[in-house]
N, C-alpha and C positions, 0 to 999 in steps of 0.2 A: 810496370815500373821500368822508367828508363836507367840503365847503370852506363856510365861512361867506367871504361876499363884503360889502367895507364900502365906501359909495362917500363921498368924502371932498366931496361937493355933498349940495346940500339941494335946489339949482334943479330946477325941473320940468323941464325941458328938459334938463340935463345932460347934456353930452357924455361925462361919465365914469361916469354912470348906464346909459345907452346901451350905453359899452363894458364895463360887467359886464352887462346882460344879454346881450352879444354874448358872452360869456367863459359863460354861461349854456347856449347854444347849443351852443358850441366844444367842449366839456369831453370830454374821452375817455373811454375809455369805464370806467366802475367810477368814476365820478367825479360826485358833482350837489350843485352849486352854490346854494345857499337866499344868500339878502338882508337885511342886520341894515337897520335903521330907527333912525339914530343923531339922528333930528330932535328925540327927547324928553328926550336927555342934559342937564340944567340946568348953567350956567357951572361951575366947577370951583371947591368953597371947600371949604378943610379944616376948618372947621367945623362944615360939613353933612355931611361926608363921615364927623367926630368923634361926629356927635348918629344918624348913623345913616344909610347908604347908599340916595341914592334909587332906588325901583322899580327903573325905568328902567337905571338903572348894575348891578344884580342881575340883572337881565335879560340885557342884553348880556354881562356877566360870567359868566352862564351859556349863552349863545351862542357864545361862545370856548372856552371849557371843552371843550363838548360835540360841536365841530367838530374834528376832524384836522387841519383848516390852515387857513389864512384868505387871501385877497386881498382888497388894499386897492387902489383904485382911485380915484386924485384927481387934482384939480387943481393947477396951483401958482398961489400966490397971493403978489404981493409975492418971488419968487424964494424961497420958500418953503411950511410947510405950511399949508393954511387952519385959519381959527382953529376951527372945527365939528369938524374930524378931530384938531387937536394936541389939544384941550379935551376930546375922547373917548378920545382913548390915556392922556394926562391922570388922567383917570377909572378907566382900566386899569390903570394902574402903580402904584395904589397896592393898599393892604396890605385886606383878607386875599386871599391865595393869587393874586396878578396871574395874571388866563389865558394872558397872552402869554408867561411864562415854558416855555422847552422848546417853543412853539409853531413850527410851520413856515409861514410867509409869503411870498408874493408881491405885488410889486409893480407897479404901471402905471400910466398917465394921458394923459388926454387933455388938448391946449392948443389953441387957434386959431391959436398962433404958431410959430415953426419950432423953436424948442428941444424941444417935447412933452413938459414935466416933467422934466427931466433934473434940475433942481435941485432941487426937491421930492422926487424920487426920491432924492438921494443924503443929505437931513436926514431923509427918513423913514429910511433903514438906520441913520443915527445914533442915533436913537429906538429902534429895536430894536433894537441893541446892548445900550441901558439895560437893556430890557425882556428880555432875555435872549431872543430869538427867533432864529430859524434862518432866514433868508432866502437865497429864490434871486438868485444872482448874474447866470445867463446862461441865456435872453436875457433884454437889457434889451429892455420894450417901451415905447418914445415914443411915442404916437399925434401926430405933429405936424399941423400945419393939417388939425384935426379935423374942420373945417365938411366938406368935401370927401370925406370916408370915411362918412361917413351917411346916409341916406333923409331925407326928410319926413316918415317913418313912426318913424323912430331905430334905424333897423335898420343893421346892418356892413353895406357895400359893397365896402369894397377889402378886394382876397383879401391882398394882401400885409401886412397888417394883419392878418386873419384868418388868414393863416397864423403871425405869431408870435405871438400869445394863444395857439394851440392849442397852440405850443411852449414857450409857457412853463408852462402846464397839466400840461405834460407833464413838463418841469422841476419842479416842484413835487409833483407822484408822485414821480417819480423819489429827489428830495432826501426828503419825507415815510419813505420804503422805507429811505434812507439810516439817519435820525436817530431813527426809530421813530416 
């Protein structure tokens, strides 16, 4: 199973970069996980979008396509989506032939504060709804007080942690087998 993984940060440091390569690592097994680069998406105008689709948005439009499901991996910003990941979904839901439509998706994020995305998490399902995607419901995974669960190096430390990525992973097969 191919996953395209999208991390809703651009920061080098990311803690929600971090935790898709930990979801990298994790992935069970029949499962491998490649990394879109959503830093080249240009703001969203339907003018540009009129006079001709950039590279960039064709590109990742065929990185959805071409993947069996996707994880998205962000942060929340403002008790919601940051504007780099709304501004690229954005980009995806429009016309010709949106990839998220029929797509199977999962969700997570990492926060430094004790909520861990919970609210970001429930406007991105909103979002796919639009988008007509298939998202996993359970588990949800929070990464809360993220600082704490990572190396120096950006590597996962807490098993507990690691253990529900690996089950959401698996959720995500699972629901994929579902919905085709």
């Amino acid at each position: 199973m191919k996953v395209l993984g999208i991390s809703g940060s651009l920061r080098k440091g990311s803690y929600n970069s971090m935790a898709l390569r930990a979801a990298q690592k994790l992935a069970p097994a029949g499962m491998e996980i490649s990394i879109a680069d959503i830093s080249q998406i240009p703001m969203y105008n339907d003018d540009v979008r009129a006079a001709g689709e950039p590279a960039a948005v064709t590109a990742l439009k065929a990185q959805v396509r071409a993947a069996d499901a996707v994880l998205i991996v962000t942060p929340e910003y403002n008790f919601s989506i940051p504007g780099v990941l709304k501004n690229t979904l954005d980009w995806l839901s429009r016309p010709p032939e949106p990839p998220f439509d029929g797509k199977t998706v999962a969700i997570m994020g990492a926060s430094p504060g004790p909520v861990g995305t919970a609210r970001v998490q429930y406007h991105m399902r909103q979002v796919m709804v639009f988008m007509n995607a298939f998202v996993v419901n359970k588990p949800e995974v929070f990464i809360s007080n993220c600082a704490s669960k990572f190396n120096e190096q950006g590597e996962l430390t807490d098993e507990t942690t690691a253990k529900f990525i690996g089950e959401l992973l698996v959720s995500l097969q699972k629901l994929k087998t579902r919905v085709g």
